[in-house]
C-alpha positions as CSV (number, residue, x, y, z in Angstrom):
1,X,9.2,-4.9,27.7
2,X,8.7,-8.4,26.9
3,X,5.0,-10.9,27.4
4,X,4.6,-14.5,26.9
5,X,1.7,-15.9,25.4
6,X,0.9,-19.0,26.8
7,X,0.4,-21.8,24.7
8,X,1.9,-20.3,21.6
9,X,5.1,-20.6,22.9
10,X,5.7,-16.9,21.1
11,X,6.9,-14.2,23.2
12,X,6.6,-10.9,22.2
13,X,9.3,-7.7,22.9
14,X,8.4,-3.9,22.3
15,X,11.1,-1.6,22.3
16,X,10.3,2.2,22.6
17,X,11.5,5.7,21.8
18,X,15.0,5.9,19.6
19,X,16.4,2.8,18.4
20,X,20.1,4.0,17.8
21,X,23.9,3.6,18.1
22,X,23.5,4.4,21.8
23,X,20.6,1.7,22.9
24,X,21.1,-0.6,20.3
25,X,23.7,-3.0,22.0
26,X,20.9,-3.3,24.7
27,X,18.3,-4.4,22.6
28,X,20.7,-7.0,20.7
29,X,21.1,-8.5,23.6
30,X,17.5,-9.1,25.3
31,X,16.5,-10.0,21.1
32,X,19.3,-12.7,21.2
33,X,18.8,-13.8,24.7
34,X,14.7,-14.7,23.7
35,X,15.4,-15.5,20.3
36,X,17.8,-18.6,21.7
37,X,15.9,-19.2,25.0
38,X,14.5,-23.0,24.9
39,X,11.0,-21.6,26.1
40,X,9.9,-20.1,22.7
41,X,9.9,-21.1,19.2
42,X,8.8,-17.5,17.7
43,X,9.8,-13.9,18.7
44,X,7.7,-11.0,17.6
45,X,8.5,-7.5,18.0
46,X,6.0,-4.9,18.0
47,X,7.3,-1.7,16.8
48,X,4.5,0.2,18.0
49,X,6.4,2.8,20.2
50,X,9.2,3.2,18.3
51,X,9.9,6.8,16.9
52,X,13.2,6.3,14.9
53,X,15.2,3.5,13.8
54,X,19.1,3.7,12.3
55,X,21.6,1.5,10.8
56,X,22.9,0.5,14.4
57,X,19.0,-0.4,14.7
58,X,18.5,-1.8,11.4
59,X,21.4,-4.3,12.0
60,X,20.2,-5.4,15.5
61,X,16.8,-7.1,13.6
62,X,19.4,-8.2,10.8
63,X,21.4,-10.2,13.4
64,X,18.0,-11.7,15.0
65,X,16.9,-12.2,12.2
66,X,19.4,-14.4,11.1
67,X,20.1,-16.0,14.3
68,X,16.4,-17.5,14.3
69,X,16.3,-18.4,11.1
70,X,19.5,-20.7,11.9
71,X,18.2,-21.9,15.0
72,X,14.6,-22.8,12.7
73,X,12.5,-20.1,15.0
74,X,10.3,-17.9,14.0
75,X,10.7,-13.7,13.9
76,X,9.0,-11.8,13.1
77,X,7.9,-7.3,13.6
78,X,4.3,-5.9,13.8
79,X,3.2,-2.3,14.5
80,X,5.6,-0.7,12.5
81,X,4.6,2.9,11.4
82,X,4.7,4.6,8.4
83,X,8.1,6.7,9.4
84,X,10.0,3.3,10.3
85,X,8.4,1.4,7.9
86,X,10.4,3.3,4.7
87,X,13.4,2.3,5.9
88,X,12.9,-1.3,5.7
89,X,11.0,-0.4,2.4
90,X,14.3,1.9,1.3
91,X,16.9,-0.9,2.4
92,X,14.1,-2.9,0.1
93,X,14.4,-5.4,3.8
94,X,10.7,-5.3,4.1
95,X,11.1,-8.4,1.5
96,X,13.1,-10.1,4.1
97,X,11.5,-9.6,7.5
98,X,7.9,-11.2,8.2
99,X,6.5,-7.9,8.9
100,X,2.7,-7.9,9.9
101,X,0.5,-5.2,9.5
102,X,-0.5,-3.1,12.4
103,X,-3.2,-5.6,14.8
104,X,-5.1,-3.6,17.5
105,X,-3.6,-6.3,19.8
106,X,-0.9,-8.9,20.2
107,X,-2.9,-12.0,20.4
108,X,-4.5,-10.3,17.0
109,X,-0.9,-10.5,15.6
110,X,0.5,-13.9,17.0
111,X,-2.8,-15.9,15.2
């Protein structure tokens, strides 16, 4: 799933269920294709719906991650609960990523 928000020129992706091995190709792809589309300057993920999260996973927002910050846009994950959370927090990659804290919306998160 993936919004615009108007003015903001920040569009916002929210993957659900597993992020694995077996759907993570898929979600490197739509992250990469938004992340170098000429429409936005920030991509922010909410993590709200997802369950799980692997290394497969992990490395998908690594790449992103990396591939905005060399093409100077911003990236960013909100919504993250507390079971996905410790792995960012275990991988000590919560000191990388601009995670937010949960927002009850997503125009709460993009301002």
């Amino acid at each position: 799933m993936q919004s615009s928000l108007g003015q903001t020129r920040t569009t916002v992706i929210q993957p659900n269920g597993h992020i694995n091995a077996e759907n993570a190709a898929a979600l490197k792809q739509q992250l990469v294709e938004t992340v170098t589309c000429q429409e936005y300057t920030s991509l922010l993920v909410d993590m709200s719906q997802v369950e799980s999260l692997d290394s497969a996973g992990l490395m998908v927002f690594v790449s992103t991650l990396t591939l905005a910050q060399r093409l100077g846009k911003s990236f960013g994950l909100f919504g993250i609960s507390p079971a996905v959370r410790i792995i960012f927090e275990l991988t000590q990659l919560d000191r990388v990523f601009h995670i937010l804290e949960v927002h009850p919306s997503v125009e709460m998160a993009v301002a």
